[in-house]
C-alpha positions in Angstrom: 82.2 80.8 101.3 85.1 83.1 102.3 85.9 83.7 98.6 82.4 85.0 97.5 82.6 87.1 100.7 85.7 88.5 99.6 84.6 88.6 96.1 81.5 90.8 97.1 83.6 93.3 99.2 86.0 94.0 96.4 83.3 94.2 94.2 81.2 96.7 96.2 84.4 99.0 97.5 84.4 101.0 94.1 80.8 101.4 93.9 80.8 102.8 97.4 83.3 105.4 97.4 85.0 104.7 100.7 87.7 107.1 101.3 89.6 105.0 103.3 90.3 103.2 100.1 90.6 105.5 97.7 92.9 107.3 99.9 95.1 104.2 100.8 95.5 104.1 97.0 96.3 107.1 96.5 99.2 107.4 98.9 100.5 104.1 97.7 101.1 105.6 94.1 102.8 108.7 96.1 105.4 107.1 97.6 109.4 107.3 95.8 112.5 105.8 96.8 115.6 107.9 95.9 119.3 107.9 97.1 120.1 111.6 98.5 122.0 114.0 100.0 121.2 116.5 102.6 122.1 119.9 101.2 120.3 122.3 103.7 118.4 121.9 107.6 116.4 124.4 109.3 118.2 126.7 111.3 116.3 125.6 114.5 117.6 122.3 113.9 118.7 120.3 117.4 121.2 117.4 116.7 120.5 115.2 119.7 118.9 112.1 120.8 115.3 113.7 121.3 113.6 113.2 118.2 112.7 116.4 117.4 110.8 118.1 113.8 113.2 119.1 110.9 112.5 120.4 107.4 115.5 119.4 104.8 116.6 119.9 101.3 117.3 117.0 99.8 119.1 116.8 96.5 118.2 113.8 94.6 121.3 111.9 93.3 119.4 108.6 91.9 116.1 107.9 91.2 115.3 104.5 92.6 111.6 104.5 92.4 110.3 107.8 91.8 108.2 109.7 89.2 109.1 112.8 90.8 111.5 115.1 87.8 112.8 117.2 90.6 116.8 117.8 91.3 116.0 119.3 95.1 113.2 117.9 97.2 112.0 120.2 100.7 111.3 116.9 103.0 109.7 116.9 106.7 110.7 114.9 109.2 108.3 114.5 112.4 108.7 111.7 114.5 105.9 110.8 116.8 107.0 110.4 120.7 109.1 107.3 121.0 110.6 107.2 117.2 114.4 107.6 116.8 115.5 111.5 115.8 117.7 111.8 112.3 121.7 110.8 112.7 124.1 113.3 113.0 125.6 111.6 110.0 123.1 112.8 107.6 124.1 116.7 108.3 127.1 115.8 106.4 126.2 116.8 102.7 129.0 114.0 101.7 127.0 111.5 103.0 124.4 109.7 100.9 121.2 108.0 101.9 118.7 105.6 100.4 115.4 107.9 101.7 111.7 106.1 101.4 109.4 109.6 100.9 105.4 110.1 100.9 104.5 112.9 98.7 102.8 115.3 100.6 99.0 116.3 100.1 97.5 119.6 99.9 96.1 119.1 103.7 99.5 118.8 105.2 100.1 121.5 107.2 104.1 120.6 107.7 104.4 122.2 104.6 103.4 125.0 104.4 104.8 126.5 107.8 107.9 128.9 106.7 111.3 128.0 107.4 112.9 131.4 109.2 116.5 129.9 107.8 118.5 127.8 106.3 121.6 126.0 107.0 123.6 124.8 104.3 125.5 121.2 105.3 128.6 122.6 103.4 128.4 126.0 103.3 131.8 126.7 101.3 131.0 124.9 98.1 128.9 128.6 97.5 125.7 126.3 96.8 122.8 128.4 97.3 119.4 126.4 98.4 117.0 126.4 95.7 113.1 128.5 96.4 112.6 126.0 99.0 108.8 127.4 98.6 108.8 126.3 95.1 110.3 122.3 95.7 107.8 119.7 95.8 107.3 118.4 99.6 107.5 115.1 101.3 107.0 113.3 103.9 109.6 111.4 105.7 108.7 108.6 108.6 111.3 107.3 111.3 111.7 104.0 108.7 111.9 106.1 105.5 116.4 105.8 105.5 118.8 104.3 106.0 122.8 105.1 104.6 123.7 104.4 101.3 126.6 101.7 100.4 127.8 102.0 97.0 127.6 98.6 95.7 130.7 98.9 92.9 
């Protein structure tokens, strides 16, 4: 009985064009998994214990699961109340992290607020950051890294 009812639900979800679905869907096939390094933070950035918003340029250094072609990647990180803020680690540009990233749709307004400045995390390598308003934008939650041990 509970495997026609299931049957008749997954039969019936396409046919009735429930967003919830499609949109679940959706944002599973947006999802990539790459190992990173943080080449640039908003200038209003706060390193603390309060987690607080911060946009980041990310350049990608492998491609663990990812469709995504792009070298640098603009990435927003907003943790709701009670979530853990980014380590002070990650602000060093030597550091490399395994990030978990959801691509961001067109109704996310994260990204499209303007960044006043940028800060680079190792300014004397001369790196300029890329036309952060030309980078594809993601999504990062407070579970989306962690560091990254080379496994050699």
């Amino acid at each position: 009985m509970l495997r026609k009812l299931l049957t008749g639900i997954l039969f019936l979800l396409p046919v009735c064009g429930c967003s919830y679905w499609e949109s679940f869907a959706q944002s599973e096939k947006k999802q990539i998994k790459i190992v990173g390094q943080v080449i640039a933070i908003d200038d209003s950035v706060s390193v603390s214990s309060m987690p607080v918003s911060h946009d980041l340029v990310i350049k990608v250094v492998t491609r663990i699961e990812d469709d995504e072609q792009a070298t640098y990647l603009k990435v927003v990180y907003q943790p709701l109340h009670g979530q853990k803020g980014l380590p002070k680690e990650m602000w060093s540009s030597q550091s490399r992290w395994v990030f978990t990233l959801q691509k961001a749709t067109d109704e996310d307004e994260s990204c499209k607020e303007p960044v006043r400045g940028w800060i680079r995390t190792k300014p004397e390598t001369g790196q300029d950051v890329p036309d952060v308003e030309k980078l594809p934008c993601y999504l990062l939650g407070a579970d989306g890294f962690q560091p990254y041990k080379n496994r050699r």
